[in-house]
N, CA and C of each residue as an Amber inpcrd file, in Angstrom:
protein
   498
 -33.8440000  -4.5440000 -98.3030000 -34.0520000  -3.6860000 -99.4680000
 -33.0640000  -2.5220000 -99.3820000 -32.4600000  -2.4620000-100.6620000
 -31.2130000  -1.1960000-100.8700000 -32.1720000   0.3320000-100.3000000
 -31.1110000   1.4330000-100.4640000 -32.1940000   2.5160000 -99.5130000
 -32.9060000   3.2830000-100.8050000 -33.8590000   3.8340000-100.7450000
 -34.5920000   4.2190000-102.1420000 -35.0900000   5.5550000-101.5620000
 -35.4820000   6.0130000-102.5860000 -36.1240000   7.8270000-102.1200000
 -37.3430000   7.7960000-102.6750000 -38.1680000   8.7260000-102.3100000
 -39.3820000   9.0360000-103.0780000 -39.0370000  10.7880000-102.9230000
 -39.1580000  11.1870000-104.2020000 -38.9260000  13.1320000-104.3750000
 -39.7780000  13.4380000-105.3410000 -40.1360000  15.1700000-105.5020000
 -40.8320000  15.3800000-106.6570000 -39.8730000  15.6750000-107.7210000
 -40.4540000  15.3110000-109.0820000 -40.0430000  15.7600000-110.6050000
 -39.3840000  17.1100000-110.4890000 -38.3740000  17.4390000-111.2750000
 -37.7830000  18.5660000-111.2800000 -37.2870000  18.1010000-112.7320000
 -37.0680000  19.6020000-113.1580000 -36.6950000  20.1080000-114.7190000
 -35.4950000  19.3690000-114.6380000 -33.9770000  19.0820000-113.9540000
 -33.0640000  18.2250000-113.7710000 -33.0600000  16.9280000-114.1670000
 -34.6900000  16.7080000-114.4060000 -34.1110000  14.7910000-114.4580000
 -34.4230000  14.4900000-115.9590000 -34.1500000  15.5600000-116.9020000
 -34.6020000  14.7780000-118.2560000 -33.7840000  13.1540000-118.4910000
 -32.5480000  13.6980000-118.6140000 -31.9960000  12.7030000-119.2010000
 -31.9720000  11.4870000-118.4040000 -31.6460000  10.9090000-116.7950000
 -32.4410000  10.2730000-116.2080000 -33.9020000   9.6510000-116.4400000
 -35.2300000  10.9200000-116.4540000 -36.1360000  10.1370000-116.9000000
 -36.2890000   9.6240000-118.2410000 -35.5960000  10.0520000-118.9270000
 -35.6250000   9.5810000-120.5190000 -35.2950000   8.1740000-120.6950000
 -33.6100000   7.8750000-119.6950000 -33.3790000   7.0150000-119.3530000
 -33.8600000   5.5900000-119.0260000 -34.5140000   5.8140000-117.5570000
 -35.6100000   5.0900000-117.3250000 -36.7070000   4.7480000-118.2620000
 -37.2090000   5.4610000-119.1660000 -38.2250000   5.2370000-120.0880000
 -38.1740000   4.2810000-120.9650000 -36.7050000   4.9000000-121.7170000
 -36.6750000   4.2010000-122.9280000 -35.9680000   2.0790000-122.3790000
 -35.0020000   2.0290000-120.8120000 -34.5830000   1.3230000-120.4770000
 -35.9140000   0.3650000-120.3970000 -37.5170000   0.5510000-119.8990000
 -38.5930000   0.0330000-119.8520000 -39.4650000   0.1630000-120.3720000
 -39.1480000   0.8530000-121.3600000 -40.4670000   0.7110000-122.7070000
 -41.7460000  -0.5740000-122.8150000 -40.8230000  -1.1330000-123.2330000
 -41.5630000  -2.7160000-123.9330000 -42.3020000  -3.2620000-122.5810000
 -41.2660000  -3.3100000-121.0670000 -42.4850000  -4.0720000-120.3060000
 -43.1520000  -2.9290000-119.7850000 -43.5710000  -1.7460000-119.8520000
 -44.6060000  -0.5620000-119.4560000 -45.6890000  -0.8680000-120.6100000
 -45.2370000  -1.0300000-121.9840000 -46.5170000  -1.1400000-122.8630000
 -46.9900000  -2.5880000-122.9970000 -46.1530000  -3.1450000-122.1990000
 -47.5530000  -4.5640000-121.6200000 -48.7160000  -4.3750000-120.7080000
 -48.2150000  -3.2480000-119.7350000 -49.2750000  -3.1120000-118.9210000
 -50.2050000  -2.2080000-118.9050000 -49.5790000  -1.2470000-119.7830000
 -50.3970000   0.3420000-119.8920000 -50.4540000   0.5870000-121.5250000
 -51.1580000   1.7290000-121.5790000 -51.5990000   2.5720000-122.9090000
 -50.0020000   2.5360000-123.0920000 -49.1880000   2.7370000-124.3780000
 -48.3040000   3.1130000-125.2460000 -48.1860000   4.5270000-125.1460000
 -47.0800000   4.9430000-124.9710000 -46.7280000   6.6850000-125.1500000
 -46.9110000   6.6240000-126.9330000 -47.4050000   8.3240000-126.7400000
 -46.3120000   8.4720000-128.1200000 -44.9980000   8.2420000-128.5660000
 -44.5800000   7.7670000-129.7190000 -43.2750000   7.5000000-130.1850000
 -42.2890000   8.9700000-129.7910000 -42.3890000  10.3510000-129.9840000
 -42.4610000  11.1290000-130.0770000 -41.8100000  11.9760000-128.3320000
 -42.5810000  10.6410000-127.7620000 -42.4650000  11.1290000-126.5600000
 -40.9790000  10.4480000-125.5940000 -39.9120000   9.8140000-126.6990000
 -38.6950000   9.0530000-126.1760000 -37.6410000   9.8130000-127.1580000
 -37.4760000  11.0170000-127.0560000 -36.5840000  12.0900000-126.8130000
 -36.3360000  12.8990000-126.0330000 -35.2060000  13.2480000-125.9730000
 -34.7910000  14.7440000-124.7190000 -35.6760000  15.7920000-125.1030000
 -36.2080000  16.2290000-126.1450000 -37.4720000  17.3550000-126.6170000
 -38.9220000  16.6580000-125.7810000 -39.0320000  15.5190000-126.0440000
 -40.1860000  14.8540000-125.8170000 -40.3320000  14.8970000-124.5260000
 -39.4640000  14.7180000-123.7300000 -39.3520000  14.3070000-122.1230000
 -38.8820000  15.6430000-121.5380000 -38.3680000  16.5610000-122.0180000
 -38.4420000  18.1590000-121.8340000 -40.4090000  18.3910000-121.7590000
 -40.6710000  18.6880000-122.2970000 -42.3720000  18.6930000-122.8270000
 -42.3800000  18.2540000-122.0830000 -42.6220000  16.8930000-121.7270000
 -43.3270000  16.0380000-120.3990000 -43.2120000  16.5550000-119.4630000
 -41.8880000  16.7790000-118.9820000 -41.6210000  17.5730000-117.5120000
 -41.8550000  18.9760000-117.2400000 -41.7750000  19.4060000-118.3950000
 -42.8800000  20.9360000-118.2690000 -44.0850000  20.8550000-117.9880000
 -44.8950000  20.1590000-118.5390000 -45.9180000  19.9020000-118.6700000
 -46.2100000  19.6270000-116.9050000 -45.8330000  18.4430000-116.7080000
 -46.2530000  18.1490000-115.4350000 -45.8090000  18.7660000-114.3180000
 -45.0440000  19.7210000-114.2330000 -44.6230000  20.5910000-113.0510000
 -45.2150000  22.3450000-113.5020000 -45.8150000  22.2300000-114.8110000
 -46.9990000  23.2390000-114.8510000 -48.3200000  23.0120000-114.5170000
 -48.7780000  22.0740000-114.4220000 -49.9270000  21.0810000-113.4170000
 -49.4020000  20.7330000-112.3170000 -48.2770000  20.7390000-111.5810000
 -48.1990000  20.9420000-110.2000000 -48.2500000  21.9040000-109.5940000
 -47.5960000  23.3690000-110.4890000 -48.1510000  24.5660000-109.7970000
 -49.1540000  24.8040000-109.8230000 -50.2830000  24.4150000-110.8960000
 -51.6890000  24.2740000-110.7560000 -52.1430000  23.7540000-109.7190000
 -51.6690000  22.8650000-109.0580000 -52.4230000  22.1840000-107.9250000
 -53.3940000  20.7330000-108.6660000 -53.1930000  20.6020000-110.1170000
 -53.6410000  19.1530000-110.6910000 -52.8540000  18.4180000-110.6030000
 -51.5270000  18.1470000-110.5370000 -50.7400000  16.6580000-110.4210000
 -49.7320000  16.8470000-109.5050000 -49.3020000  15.8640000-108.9090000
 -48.2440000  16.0420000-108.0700000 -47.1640000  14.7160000-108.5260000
 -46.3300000  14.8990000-109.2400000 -45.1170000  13.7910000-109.9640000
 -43.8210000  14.1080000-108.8410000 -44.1480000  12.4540000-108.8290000
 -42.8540000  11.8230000-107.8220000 -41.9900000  11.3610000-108.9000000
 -40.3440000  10.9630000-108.7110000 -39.6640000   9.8890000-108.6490000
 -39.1030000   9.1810000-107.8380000 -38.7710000   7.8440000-107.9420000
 -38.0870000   6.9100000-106.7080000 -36.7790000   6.9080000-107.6430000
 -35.7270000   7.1240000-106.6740000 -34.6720000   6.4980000-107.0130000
 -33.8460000   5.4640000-105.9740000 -32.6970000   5.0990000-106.7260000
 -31.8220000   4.2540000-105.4600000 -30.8210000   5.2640000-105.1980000
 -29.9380000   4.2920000-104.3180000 -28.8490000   4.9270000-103.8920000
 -27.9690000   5.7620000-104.5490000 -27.9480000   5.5620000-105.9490000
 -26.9660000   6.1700000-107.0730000 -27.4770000   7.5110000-107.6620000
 -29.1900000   7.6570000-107.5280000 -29.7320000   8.6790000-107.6190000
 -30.0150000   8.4440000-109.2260000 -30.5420000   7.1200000-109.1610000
 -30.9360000   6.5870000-110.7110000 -32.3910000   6.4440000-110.5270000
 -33.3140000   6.8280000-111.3950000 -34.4250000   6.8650000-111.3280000
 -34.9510000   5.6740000-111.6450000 -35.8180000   5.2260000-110.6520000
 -36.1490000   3.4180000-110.8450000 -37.6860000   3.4170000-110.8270000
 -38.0900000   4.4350000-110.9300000 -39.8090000   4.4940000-110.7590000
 -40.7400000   5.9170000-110.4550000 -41.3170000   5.9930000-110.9940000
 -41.9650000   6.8640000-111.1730000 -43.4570000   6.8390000-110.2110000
 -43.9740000   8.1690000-109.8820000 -45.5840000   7.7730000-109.3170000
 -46.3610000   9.4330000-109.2300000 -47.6510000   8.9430000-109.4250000
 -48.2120000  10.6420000-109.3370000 -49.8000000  10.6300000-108.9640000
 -49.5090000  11.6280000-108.5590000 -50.8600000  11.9890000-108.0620000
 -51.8680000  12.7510000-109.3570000 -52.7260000  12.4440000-109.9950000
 -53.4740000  13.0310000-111.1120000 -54.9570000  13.0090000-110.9890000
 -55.1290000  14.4570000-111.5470000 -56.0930000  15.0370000-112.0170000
 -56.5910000  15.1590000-110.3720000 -56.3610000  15.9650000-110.1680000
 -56.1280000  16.4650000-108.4110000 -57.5530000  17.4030000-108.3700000
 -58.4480000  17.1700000-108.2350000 -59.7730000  17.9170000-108.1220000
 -60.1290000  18.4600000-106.7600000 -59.6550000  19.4790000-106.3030000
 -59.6760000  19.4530000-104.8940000 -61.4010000  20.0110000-104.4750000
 -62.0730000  20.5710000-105.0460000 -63.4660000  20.8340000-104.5820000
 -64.2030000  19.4730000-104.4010000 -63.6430000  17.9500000-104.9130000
 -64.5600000  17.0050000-104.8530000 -63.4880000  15.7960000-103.8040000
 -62.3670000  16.4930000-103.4580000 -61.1830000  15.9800000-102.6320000
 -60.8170000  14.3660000-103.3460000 -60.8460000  14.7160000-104.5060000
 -60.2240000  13.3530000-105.0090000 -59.2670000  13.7560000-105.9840000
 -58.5690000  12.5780000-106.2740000 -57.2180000  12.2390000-107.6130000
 -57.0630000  11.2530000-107.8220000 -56.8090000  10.6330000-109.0980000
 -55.9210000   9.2850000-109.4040000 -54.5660000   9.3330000-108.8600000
 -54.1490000   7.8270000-109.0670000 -53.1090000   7.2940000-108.5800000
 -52.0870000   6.6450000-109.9360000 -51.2330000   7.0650000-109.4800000
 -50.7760000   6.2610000-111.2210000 -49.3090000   5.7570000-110.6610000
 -48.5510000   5.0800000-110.8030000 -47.3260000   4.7320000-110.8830000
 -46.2970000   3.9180000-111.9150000 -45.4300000   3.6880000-112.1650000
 -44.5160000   2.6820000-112.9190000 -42.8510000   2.1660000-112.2210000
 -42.9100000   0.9850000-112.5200000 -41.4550000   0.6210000-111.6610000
 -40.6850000   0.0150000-112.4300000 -39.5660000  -0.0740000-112.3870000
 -38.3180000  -0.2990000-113.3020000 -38.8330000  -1.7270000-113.2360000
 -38.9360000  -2.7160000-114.5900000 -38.7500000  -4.0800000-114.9680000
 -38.2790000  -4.8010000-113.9850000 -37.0810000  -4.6260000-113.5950000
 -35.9880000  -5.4560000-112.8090000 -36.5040000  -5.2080000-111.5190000
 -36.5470000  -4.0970000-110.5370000 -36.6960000  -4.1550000-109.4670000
 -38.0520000  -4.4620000-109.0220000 -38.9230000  -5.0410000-109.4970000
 -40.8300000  -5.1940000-109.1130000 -40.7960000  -6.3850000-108.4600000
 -41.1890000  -6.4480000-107.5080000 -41.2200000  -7.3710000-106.0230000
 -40.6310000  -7.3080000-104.9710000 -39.9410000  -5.9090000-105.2520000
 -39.2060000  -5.9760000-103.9840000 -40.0610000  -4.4540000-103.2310000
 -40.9550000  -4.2480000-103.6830000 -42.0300000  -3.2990000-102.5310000
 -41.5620000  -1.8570000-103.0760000 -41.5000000  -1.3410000-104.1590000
 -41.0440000  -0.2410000-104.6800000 -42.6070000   0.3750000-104.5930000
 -43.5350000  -0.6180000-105.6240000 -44.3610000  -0.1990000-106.2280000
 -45.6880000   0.4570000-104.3750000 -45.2680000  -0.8030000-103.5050000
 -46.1160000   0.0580000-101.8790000 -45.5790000   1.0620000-101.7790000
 -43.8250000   1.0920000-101.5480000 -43.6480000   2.5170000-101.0140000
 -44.0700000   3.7180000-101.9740000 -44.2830000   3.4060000-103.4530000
 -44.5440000   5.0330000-103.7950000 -46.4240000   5.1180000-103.8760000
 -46.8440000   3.9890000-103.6780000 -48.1720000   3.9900000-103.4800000
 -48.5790000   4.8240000-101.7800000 -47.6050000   4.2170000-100.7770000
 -47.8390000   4.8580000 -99.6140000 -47.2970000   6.2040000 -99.2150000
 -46.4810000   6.7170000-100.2450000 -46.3440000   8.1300000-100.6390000
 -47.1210000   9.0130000-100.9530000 -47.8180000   8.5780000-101.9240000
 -48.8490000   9.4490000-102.7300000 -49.6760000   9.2990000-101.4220000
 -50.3920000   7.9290000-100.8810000 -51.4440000   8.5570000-100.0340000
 -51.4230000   9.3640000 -99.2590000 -50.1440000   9.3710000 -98.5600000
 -49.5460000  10.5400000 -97.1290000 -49.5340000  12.2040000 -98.2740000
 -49.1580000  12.4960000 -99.3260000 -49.0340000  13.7010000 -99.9210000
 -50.5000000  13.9990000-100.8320000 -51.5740000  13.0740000-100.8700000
 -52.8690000  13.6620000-100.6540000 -53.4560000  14.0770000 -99.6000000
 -53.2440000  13.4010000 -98.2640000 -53.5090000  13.5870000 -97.3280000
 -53.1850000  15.4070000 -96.3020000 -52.2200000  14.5870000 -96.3440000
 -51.0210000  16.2760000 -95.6510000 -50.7900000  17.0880000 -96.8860000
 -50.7400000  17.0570000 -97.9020000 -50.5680000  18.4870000 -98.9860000
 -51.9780000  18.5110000 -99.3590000 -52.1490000  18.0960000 -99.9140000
 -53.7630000  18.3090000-100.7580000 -55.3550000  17.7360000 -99.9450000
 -55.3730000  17.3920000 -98.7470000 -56.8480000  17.1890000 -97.8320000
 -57.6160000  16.3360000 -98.9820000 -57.2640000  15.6370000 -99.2850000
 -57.6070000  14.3290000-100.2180000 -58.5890000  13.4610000 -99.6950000
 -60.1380000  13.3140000 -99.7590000 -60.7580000  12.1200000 -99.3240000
 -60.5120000  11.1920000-100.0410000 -60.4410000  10.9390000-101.4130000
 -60.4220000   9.9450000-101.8210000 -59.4040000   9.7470000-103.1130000
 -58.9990000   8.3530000-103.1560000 -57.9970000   8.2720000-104.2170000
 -58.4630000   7.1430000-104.9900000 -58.2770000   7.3150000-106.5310000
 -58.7310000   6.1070000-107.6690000 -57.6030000   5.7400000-108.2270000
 -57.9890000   4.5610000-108.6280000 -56.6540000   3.7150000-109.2510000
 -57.1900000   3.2180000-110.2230000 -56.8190000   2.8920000-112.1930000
 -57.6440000   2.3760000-112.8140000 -56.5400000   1.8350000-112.8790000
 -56.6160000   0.3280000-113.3080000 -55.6850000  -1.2420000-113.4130000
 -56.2570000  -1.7880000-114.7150000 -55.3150000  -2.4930000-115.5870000
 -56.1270000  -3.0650000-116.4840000 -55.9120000  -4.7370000-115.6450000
 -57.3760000  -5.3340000-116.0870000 -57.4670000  -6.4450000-115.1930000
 -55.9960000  -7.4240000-115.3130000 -55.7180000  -7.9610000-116.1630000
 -54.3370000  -8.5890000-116.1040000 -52.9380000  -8.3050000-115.3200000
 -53.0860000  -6.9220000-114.9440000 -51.8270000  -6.8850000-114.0900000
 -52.2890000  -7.2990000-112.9680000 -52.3580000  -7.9910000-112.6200000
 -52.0210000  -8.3390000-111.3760000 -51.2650000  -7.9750000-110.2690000
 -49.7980000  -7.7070000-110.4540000 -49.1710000  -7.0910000-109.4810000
 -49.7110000  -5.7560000-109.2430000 -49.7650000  -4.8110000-109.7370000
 -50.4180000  -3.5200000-109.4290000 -52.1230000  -3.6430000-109.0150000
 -52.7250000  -4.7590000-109.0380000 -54.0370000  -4.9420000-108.0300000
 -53.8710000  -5.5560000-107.0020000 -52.0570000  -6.3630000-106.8090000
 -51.9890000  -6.6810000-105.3130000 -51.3380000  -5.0830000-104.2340000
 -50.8770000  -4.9390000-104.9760000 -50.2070000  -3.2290000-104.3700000
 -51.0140000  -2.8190000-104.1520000 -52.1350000  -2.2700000-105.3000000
 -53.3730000  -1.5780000-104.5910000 -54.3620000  -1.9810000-103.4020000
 -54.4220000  -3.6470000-103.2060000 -54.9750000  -4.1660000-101.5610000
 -54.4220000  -4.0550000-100.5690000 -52.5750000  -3.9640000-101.0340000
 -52.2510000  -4.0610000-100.1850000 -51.9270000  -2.1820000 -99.4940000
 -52.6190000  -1.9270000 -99.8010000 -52.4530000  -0.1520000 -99.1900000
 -53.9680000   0.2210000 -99.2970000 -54.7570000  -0.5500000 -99.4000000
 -56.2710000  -0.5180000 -98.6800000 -57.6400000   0.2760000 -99.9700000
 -56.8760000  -0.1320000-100.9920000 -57.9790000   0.1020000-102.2300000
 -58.8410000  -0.8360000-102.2610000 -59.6290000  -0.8720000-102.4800000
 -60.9980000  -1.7400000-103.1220000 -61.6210000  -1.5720000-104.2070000
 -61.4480000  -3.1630000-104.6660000 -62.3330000  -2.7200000-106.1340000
 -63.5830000  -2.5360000-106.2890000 -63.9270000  -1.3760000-106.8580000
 -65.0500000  -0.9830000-106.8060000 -65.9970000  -1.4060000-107.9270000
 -65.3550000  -1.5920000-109.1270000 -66.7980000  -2.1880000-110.2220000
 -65.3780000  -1.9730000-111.5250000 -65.6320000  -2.8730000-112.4870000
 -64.9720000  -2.6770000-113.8060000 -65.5430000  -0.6990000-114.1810000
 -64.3580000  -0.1130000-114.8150000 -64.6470000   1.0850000-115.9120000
 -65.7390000   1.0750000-116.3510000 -66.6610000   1.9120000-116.6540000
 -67.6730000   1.8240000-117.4070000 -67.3890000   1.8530000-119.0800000
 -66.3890000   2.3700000-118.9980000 -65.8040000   2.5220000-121.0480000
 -65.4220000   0.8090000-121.1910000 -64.6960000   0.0510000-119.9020000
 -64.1530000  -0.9270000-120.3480000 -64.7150000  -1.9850000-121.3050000
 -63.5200000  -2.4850000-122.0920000 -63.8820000  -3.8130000-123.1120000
 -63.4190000  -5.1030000-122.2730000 -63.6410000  -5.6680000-122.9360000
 -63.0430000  -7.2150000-122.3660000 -61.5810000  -6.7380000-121.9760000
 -61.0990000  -7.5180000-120.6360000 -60.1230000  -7.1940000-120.8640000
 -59.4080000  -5.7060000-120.1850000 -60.3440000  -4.7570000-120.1400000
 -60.4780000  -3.5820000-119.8290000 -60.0580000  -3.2840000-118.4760000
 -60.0670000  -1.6540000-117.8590000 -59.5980000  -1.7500000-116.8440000
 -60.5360000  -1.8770000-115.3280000 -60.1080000  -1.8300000-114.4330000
 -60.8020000  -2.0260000-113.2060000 -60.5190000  -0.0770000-112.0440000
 -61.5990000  -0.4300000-111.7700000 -61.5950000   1.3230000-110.8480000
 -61.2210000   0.5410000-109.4850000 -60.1070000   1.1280000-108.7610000
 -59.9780000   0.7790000-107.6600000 -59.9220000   1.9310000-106.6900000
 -60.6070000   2.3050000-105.4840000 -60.8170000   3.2610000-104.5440000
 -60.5690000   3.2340000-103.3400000 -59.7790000   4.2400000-102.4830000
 -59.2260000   4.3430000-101.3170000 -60.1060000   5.4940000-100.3830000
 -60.9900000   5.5170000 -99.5010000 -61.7520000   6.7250000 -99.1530000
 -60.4560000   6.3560000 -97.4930000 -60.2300000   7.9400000 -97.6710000
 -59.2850000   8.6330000 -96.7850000 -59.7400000   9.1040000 -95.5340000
């Protein structure tokens, strides 16, 4: 495997993450909720990255990117809704179309767990999956989640709660 990074979000990567976005649109909204339209501009993705590095100084999210060697952003991952009185957060990630199987999606999964752990005293971490992906419920076994019971909102189809106690 080429050499890859895991770093946090910085105001620097609009056009990069914009990049990445709009380059994987179509296969991200196979697996996940749809952004806003709104949200695949340099204004839009400005906003975003404010947004989420004003919830990191909060101490609610902690946004990674992976890149490769070129310092091209190939994936994204974050730590959300960071509740530290109940020592939990979600887990969220996305990986470039092209590169998924080659272990992107463990290493930024085994990122986030080490930066709940050592930054934020994290007992526990959730992962919601919608049942069909598959690859992102083998990533999540394979870094020691368990499924714990379908969503309670879920429909057919719907997503699955997966949990890591730390």
């Amino acid at each position: 495997m080429e050499a890859f990074k895991v770093r946090e979000l910085r105001h620097t990567d609009i056009d990069a993450l914009l990049a990445f976005e709009i380059h994987n649109r179509e296969w991200f909204e196979s697996h996940i909720d749809a952004r806003d339209p709104a949200f695949y501009s340099v204004q839009g993705v400005t906003e975003h990255i404010d947004g989420y590095l004003s919830d990191f100084a909060d101490g609610t999210w902690h946004p990674l990117v992976i890149e490769d060697a070129t310092e091209r952003i190939v994936g994204r991952a974050n730590l959300k809704s960071i509740h530290a009185p109940e020592g939990e957060a979600q887990v969220g990630y996305r990986i470039d179309q092209h590169l998924c199987g080659q272990g992107l999606a463990t290493l930024a999964l085994r990122h986030l767990i080490q930066q709940a752990q050592a930054r934020w005293q994290l007992r526990q971490l959730v992962a919601y999956v919608f049942k069909e992906n598959m690859g992102s419920r083998k990533v999540l076994g394979r870094c020691g989640f368990v499924l714990e019971q379908p969503a309670e909102n879920a429909a057919v189809g719907g997503e699955y709660r997966f949990v890591l106690a730390l």
